[in-house]
PAZAPA-4460 file (N, C-alpha, C; in steps of 0.05 Angstrom, whole numbers, plus 32768, in hexadecimal, padded with zeros to 4 digits):
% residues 130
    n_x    n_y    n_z   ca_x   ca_y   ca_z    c_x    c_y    c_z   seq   type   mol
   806D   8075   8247   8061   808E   823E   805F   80A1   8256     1      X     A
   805F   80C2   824A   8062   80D5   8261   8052   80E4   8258     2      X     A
   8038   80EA   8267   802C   8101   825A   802B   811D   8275     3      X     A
   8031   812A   826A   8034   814F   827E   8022   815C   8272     4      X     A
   8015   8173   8275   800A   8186   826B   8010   818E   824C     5      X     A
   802A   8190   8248   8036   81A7   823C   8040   8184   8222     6      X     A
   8044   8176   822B   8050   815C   821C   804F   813C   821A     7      X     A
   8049   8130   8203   804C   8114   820E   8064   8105   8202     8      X     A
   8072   80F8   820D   808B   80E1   8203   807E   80C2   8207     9      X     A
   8084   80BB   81FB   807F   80A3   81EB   8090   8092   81DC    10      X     A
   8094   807F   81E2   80AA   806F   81D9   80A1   805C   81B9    11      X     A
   80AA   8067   81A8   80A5   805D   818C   80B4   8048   8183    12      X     A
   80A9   8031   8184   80B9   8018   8173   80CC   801A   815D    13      X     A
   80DE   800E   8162   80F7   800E   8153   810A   8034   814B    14      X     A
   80F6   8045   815A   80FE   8063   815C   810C   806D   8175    15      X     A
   810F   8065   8188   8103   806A   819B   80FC   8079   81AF    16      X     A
   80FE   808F   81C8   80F0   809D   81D7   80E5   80B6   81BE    17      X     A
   80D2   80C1   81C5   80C8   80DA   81AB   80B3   80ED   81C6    18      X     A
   80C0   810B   81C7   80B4   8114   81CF   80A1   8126   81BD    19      X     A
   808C   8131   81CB   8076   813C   81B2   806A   8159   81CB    20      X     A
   8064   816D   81B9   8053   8182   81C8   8037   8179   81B9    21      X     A
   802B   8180   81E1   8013   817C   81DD   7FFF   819E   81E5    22      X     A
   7FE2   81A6   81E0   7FDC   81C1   81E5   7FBB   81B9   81EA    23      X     A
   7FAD   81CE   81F5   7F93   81CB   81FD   7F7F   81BD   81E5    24      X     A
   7F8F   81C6   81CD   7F7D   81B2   81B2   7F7F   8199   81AA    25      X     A
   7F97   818D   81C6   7FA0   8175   81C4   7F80   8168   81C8    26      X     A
   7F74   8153   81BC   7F68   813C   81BA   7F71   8122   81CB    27      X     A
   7F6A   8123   81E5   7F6E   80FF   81EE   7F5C   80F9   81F4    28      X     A
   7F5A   80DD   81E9   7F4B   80D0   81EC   7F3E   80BC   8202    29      X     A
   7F57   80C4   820E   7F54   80A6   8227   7F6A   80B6   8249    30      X     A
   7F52   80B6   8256   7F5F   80C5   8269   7F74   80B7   8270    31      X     A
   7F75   809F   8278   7F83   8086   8281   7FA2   807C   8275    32      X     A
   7FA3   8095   8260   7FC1   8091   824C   7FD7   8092   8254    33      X     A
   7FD9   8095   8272   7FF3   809F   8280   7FF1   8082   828B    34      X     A
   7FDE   806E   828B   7FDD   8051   8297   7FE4   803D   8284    35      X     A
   7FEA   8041   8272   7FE5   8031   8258   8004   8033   8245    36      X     A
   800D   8021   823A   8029   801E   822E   8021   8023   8211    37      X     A
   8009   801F   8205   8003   8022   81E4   7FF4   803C   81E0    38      X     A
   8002   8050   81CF   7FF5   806C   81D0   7FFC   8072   81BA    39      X     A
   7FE7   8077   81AE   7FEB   8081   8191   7FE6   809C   818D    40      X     A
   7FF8   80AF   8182   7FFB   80C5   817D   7FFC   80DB   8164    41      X     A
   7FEA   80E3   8161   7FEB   80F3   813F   7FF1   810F   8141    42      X     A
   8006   8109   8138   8022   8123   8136   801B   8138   8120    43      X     A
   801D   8153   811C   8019   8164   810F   8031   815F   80F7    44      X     A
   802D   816E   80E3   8048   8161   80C8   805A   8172   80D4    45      X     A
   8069   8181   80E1   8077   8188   80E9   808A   8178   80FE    46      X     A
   8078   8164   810A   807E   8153   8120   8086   8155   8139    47      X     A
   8072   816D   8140   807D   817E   815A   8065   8176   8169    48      X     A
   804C   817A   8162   8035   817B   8177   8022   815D   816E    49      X     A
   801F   8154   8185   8009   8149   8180   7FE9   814D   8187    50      X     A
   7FDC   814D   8171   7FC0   8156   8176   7FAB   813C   817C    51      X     A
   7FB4   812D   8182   7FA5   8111   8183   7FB0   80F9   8196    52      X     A
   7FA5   80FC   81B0   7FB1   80E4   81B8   7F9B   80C5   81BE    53      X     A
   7F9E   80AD   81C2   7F91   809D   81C2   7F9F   8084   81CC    54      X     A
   7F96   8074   81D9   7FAA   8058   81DE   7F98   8042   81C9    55      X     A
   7FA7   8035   81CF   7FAF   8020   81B2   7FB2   800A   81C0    56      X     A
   7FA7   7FEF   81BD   7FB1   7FDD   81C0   7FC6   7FC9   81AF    57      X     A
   7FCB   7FD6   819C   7FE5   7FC1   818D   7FF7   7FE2   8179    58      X     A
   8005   7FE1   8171   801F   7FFA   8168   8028   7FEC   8147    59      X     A
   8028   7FEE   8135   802E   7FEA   811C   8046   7FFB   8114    60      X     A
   8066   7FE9   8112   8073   7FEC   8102   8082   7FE7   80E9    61      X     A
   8094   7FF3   80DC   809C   7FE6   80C3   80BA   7FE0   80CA    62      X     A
   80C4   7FCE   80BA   80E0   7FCA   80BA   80ED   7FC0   80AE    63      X     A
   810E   7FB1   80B1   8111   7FA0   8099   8116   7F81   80B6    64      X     A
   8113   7F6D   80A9   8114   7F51   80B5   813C   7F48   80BF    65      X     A
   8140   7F4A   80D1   815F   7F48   80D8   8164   7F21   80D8    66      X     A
   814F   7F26   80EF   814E   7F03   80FA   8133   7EFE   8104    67      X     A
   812D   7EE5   8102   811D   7ECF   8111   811C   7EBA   8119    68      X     A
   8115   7EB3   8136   811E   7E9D   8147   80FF   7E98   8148    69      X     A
   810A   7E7E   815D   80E6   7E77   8163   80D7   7E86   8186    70      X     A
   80E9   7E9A   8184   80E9   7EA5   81A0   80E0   7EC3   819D    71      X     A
   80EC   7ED8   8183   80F2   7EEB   817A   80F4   7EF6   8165    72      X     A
   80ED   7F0E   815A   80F4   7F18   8144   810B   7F30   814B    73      X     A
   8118   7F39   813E   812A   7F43   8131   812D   7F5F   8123    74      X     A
   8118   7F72   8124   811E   7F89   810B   812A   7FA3   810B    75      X     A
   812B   7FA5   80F5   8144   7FC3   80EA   8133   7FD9   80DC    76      X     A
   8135   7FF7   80F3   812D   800A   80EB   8137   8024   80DB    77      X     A
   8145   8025   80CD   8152   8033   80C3   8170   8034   80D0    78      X     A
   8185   801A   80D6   8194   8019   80E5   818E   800F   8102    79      X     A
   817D   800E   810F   817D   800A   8129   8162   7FED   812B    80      X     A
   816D   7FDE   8136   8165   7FC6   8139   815A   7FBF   8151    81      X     A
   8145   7FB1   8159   813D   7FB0   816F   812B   7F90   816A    82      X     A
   8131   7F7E   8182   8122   7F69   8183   810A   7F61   8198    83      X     A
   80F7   7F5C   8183   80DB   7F58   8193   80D4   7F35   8195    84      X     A
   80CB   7F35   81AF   80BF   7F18   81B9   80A4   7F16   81AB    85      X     A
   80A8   7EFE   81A7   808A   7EEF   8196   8077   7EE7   81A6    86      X     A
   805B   7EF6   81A3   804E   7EEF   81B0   8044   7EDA   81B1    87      X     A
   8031   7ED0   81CB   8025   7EB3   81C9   8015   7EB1   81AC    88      X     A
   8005   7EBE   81A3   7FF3   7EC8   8193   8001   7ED4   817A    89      X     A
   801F   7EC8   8171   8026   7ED7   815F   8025   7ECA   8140    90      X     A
   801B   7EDB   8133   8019   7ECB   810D   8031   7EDD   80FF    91      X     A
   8036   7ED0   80E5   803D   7EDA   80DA   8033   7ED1   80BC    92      X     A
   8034   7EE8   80AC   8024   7EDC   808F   8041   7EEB   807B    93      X     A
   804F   7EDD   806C   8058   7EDF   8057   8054   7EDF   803D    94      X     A
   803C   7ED9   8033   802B   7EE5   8018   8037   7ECD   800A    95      X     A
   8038   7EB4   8017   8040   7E9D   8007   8061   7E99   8005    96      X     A
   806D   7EAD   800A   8089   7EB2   7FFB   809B   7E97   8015    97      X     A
   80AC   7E8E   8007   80BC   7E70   8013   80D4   7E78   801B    98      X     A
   80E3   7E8B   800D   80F9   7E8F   8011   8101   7E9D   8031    99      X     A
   8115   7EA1   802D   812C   7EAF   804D   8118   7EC5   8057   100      X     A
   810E   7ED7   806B   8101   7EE8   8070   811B   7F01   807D   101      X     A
   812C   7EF7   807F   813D   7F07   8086   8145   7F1C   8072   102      X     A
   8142   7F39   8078   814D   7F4E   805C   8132   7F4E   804F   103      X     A
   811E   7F43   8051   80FD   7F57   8047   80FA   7F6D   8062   104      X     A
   80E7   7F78   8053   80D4   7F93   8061   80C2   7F89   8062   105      X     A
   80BA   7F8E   807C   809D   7F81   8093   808C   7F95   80A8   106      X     A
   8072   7F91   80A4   806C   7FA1   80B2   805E   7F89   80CD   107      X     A
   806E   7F90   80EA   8068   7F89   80FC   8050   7F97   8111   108      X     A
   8041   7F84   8126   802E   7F93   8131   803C   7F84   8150   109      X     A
   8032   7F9E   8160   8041   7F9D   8179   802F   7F9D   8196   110      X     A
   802B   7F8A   81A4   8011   7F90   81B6   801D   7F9E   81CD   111      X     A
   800D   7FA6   81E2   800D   7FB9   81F6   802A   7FB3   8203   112      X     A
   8036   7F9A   8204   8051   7F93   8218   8067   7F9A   81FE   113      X     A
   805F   7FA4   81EB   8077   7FA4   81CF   8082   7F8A   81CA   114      X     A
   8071   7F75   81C4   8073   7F53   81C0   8065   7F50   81A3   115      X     A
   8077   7F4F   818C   8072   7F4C   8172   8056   7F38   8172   116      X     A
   8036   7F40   8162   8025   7F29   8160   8021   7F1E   8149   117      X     A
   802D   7F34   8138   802D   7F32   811A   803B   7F3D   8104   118      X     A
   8043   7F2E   80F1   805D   7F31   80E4   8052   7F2E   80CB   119      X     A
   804D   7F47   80B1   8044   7F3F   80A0   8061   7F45   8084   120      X     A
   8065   7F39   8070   8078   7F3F   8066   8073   7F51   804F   121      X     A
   807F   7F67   8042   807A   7F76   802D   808B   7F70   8015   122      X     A
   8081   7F5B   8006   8084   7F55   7FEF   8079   7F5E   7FD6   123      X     A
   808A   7F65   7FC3   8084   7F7B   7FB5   808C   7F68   7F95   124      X     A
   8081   7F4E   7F9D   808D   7F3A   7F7E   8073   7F3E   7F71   125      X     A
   807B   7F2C   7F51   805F   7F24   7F43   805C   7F09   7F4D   126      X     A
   803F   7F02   7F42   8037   7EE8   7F51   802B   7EDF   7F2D   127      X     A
   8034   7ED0   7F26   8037   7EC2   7F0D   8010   7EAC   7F03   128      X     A
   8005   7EB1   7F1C   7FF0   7EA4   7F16   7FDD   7EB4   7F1A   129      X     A
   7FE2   7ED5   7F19   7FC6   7EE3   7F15   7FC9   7EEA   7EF9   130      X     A
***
């Protein structure tokens, strides 16, 4: 992360570098954000300025499932693929489902080193016993 006066860049999971204008009505929250790798940013709908800055200790993305090892995950962002290390501390919850996880949509969470901690799957079936 780069923060200047005038701008901050920030590297967005599975997007990656994103620069943003920032202005005196910018909002930060944390003086310390130029020390810190997790920064969460709320972008105007335009997606030019951000009026909100804050650090974050974990980054939430979505994706689709490529691969998984017992080392790594695997995911695909609209075309561009990028693989994250599993944290010591990493779960994953699949909503019961048994089958291949490869080719679902998942929303992953990302802690401060960008080391996947959680892997949840977005299953969109019926469940025959409600």
């Amino acid at each position: 992360m780069e923060l200047t006066e005038d701008n901050i860049t920030i590297g967005v999971p599975l997007q990656g570098t994103k620069t943003f204008t920032i202005n005196k009505s910018t909002k930060v929250e944390d003086l310390f954000s130029p020390l810190k790798k997790g920064v969460l940013a709320d972008i105007n709908a335009n997606g030019e300025l951000a009026y909100h800055i804050e650090t974050e200790n974990t980054v939430d993305a979505y994706g689709m499932i490529v691969k998984i090892t017992d080392k790594d995950v695997t995911i695909d962002y609209n075309g561009n693929q990028e693989t994250f290390v599993k944290a010591s501390n990493f779960r994953m919850d699949t909503e019961g489902y048994r089958g291949t996880l490869e080719g679902l949509t998942a929303e992953i969470t990302l802690n401060s080193q960008f080391q996947i901690i959680d892997l949840e799957t977005d299953l969109d079936y019926e469940d025959d016993d409600d």
